[in-house]
TORPA-4810 file (N, C-alpha, C, O; in nm, 3 decimals):
<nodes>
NODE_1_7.351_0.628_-0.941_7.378_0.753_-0.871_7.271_0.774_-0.764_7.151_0.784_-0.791_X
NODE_2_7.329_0.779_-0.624_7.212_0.857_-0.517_7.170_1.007_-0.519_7.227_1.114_-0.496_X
NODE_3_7.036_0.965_-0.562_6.985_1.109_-0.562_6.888_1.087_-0.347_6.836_0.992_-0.289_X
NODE_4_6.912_1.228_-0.310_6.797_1.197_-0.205_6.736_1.365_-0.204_6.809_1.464_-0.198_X
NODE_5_6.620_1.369_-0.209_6.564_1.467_-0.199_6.428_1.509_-0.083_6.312_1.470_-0.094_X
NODE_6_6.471_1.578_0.001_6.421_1.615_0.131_6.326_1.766_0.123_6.363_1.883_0.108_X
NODE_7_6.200_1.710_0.141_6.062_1.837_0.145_5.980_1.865_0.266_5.953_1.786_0.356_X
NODE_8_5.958_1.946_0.258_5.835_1.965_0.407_5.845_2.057_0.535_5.772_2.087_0.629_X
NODE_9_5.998_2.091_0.481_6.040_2.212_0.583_5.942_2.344_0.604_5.831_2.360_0.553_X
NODE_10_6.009_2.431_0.689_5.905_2.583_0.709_5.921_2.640_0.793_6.024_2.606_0.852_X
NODE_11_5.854_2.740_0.850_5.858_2.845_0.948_5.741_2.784_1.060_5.654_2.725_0.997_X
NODE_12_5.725_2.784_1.157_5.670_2.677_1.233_5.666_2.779_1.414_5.760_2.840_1.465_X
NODE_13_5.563_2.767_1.454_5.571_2.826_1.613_5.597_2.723_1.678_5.567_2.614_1.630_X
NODE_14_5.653_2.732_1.794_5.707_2.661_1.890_5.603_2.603_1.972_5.537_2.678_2.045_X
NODE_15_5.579_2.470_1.969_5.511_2.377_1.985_5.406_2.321_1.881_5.315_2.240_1.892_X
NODE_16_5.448_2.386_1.788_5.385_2.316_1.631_5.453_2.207_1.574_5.566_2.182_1.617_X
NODE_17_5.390_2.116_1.457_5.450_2.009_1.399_5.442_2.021_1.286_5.336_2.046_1.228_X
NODE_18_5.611_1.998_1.203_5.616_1.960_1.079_5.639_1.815_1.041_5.710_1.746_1.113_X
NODE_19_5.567_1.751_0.899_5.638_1.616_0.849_5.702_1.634_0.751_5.657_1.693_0.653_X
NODE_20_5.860_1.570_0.764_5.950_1.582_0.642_5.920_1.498_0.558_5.834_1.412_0.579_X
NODE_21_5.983_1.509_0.451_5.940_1.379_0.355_6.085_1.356_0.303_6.160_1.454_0.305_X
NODE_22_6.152_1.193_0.237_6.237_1.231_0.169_6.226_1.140_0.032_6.192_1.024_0.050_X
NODE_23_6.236_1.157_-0.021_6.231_1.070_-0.184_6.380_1.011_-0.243_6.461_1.088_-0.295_X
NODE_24_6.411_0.837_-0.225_6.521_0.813_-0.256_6.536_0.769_-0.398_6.455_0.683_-0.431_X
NODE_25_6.613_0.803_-0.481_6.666_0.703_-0.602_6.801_0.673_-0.614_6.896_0.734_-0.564_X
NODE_26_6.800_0.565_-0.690_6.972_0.498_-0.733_6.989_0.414_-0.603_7.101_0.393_-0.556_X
NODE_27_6.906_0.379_-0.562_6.970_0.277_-0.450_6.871_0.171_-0.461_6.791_0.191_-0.553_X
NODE_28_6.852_0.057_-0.391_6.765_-0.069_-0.331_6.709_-0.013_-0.191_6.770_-0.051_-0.091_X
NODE_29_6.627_0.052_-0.177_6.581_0.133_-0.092_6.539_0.010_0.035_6.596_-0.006_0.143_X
NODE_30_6.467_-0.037_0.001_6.372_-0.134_0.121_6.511_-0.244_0.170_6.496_-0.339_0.247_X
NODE_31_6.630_-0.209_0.113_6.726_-0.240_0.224_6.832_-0.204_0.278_6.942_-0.255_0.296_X
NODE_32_6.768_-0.080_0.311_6.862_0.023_0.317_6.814_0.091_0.463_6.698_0.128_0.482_X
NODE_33_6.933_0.104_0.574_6.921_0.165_0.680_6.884_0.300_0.637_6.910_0.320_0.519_X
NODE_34_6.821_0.416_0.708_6.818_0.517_0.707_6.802_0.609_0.781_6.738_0.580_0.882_X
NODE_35_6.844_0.743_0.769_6.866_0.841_0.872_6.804_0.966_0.857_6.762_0.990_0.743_X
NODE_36_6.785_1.063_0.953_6.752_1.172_0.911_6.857_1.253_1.027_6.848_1.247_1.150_X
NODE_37_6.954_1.327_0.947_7.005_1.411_1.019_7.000_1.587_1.034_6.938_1.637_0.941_X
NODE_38_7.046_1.670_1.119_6.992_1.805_1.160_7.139_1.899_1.142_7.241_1.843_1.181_X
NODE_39_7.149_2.008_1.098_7.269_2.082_1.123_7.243_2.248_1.142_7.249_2.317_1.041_X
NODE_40_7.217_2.306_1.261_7.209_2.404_1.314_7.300_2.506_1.234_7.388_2.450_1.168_X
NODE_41_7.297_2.619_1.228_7.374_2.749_1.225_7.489_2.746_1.304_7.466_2.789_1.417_X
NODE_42_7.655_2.696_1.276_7.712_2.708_1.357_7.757_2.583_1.449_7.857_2.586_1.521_X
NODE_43_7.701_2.513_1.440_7.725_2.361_1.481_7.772_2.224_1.389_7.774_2.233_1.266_X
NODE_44_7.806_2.107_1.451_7.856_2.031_1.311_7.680_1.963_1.286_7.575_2.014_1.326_X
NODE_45_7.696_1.862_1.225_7.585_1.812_1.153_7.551_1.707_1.218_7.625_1.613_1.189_X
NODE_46_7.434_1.670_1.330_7.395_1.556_1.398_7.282_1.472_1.364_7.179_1.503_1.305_X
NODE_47_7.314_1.371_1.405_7.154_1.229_1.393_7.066_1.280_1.482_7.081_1.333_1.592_X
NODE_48_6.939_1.244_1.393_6.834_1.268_1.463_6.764_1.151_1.495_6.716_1.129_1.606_X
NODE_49_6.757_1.059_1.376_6.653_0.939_1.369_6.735_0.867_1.269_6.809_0.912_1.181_X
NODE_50_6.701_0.727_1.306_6.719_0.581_1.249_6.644_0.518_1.231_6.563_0.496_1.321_X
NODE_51_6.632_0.453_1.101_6.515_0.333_1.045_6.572_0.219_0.995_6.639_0.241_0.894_X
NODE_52_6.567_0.107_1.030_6.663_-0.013_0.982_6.595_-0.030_0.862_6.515_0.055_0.821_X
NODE_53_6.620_-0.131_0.804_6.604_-0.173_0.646_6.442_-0.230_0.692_6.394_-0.231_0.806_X
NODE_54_6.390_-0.268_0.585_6.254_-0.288_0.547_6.239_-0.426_0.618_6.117_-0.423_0.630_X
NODE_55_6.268_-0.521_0.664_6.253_-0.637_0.758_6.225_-0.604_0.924_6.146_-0.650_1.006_X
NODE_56_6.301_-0.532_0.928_6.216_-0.490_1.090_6.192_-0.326_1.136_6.133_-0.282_1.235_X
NODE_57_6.271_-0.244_1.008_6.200_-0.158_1.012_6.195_-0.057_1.215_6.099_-0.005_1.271_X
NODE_58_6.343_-0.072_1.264_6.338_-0.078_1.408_6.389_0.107_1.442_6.495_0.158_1.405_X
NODE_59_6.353_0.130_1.466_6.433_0.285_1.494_6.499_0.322_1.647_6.475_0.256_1.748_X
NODE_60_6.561_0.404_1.643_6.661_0.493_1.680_6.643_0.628_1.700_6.614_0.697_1.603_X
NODE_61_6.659_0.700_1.855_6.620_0.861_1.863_6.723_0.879_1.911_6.796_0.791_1.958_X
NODE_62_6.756_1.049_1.903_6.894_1.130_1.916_6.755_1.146_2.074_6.633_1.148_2.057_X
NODE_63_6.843_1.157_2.236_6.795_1.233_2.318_6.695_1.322_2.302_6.577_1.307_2.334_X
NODE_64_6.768_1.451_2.232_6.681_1.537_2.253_6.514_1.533_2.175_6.436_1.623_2.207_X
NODE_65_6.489_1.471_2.117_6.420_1.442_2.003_6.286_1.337_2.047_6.171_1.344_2.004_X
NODE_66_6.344_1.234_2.150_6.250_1.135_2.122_6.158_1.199_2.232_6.169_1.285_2.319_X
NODE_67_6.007_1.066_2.160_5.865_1.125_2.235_5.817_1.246_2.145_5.696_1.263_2.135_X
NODE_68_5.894_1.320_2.086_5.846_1.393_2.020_5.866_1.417_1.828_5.808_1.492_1.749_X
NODE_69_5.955_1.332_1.813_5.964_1.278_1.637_5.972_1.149_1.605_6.038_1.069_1.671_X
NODE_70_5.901_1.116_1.495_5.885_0.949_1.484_5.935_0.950_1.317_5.893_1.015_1.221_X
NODE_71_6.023_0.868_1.326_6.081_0.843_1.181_6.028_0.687_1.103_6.018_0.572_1.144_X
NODE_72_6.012_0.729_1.021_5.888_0.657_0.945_5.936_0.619_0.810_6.015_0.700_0.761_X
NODE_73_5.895_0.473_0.711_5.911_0.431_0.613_5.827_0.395_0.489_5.776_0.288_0.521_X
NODE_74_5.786_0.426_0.364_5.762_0.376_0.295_5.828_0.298_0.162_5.831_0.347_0.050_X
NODE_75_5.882_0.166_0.199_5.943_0.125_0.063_5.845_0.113_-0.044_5.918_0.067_-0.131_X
NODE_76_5.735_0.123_-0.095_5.661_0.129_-0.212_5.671_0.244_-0.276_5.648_0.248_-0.397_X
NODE_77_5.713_0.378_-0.193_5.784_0.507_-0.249_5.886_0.517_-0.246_5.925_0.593_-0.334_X
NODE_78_5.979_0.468_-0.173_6.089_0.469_-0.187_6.112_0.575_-0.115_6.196_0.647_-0.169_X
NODE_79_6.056_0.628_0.024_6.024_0.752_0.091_6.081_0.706_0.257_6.081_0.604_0.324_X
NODE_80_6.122_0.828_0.270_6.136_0.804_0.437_6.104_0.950_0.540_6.175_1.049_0.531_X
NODE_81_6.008_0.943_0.617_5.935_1.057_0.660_6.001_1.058_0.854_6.049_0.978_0.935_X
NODE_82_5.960_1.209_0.846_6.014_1.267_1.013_5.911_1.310_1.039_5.859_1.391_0.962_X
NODE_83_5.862_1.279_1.127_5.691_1.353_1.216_5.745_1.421_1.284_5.800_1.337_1.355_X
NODE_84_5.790_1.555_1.339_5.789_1.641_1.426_5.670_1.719_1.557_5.609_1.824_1.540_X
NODE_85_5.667_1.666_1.633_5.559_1.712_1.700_5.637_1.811_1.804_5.760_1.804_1.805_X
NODE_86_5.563_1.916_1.902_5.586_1.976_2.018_5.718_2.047_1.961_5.793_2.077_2.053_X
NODE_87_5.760_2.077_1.856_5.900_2.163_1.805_5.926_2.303_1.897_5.865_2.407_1.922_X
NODE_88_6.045_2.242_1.929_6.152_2.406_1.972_6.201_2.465_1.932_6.261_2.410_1.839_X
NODE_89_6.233_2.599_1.941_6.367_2.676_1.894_6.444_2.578_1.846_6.439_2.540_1.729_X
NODE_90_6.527_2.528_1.940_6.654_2.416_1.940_6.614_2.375_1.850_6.685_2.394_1.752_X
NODE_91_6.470_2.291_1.825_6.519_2.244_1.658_6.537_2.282_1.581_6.527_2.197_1.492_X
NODE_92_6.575_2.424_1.526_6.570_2.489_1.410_6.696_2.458_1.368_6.787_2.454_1.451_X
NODE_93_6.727_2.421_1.186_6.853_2.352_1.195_6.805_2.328_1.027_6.687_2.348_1.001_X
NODE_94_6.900_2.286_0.914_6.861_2.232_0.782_6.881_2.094_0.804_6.981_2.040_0.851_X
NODE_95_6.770_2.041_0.761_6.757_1.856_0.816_6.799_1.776_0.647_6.754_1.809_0.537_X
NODE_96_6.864_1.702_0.667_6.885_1.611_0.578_6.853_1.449_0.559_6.851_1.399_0.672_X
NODE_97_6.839_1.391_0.500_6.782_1.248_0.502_6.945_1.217_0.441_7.022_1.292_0.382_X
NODE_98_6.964_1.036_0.494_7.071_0.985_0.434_7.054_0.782_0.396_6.957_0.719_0.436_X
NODE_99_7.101_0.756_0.362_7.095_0.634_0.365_7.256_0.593_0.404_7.360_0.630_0.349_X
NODE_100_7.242_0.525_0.490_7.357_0.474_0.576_7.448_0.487_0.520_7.531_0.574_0.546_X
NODE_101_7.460_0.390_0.414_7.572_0.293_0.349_7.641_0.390_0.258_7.758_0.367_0.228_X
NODE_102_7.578_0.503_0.209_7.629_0.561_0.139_7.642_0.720_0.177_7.546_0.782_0.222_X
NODE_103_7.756_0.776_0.157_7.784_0.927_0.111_7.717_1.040_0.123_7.716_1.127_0.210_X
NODE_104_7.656_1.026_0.013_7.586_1.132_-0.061_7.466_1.170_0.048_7.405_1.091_0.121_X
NODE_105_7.451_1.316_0.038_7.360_1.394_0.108_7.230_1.438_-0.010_7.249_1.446_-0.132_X
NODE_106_7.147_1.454_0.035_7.024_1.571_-0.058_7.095_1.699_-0.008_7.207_1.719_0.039_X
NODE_107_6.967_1.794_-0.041_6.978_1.998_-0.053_6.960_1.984_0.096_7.032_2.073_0.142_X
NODE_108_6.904_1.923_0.195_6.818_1.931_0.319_6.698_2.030_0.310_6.672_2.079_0.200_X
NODE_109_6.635_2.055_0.402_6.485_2.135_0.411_6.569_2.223_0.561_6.651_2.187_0.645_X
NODE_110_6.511_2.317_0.539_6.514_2.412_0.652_6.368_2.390_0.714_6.268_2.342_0.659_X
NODE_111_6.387_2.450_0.876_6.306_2.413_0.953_6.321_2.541_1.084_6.411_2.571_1.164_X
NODE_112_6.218_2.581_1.063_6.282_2.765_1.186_6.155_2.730_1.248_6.043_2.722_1.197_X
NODE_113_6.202_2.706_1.388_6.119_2.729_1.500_6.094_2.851_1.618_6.137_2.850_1.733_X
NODE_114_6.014_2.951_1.555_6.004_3.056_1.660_5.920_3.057_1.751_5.809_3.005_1.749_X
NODE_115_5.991_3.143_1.874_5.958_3.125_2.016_5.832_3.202_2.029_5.775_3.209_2.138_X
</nodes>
């Protein structure tokens, strides 16, 4: 069973930085693509960041995002992290971590960026 569980969210001023964290089980993690996606109030649910499997480990930014979030891996935790730097309004949104191949979502972390 995929469990994924996503921490590190918060209330945050605009041009501050949060790091997400996410903690995977029930899968083979270190070969496993992964994602971190965003879903606003009112909007559908978008990609933010991509991490290929544990061999090259290559990433992927949504536009609005890059230069300013770096999506990050640890397979010895079985963890996959979002650095947020320079945050906007616009990013305020409940962020979720995913692993490609499969389905299943975590709770996500909320993330409120005020102006």
């Amino acid at each position: 069973q995929v469990k994924l569980v996503e921490s590190g969210g918060g209330l945050v001023q605009a041009g501050g930085s949060l790091r997400l964290s996410c903690v995977a089980s029930g899968i083979t993690f270190r070969i496993r693509n992964m994602g971190w996606y965003r879903q606003a109030p009112g909007k559908q649910r978008e990609l933010v960041a991509l991490i290929s499997s544990a061999d090259s480990a290559s990433t992927t930014y949504a536009d609005s995002v890059k230069g300013r979030f770096t999506i990050s891996r640890d397979n010895a935790k079985n963890s996959v992290y979002l650095q947020m730097n320079s945050l906007k309004p616009e990013d305020t949104a409940v962020y979720y971590c995913k692993a490609l191949a499969y389905d299943d979502w975590g709770q996500g972390t909320q993330v409120t960026v005020s102006s």
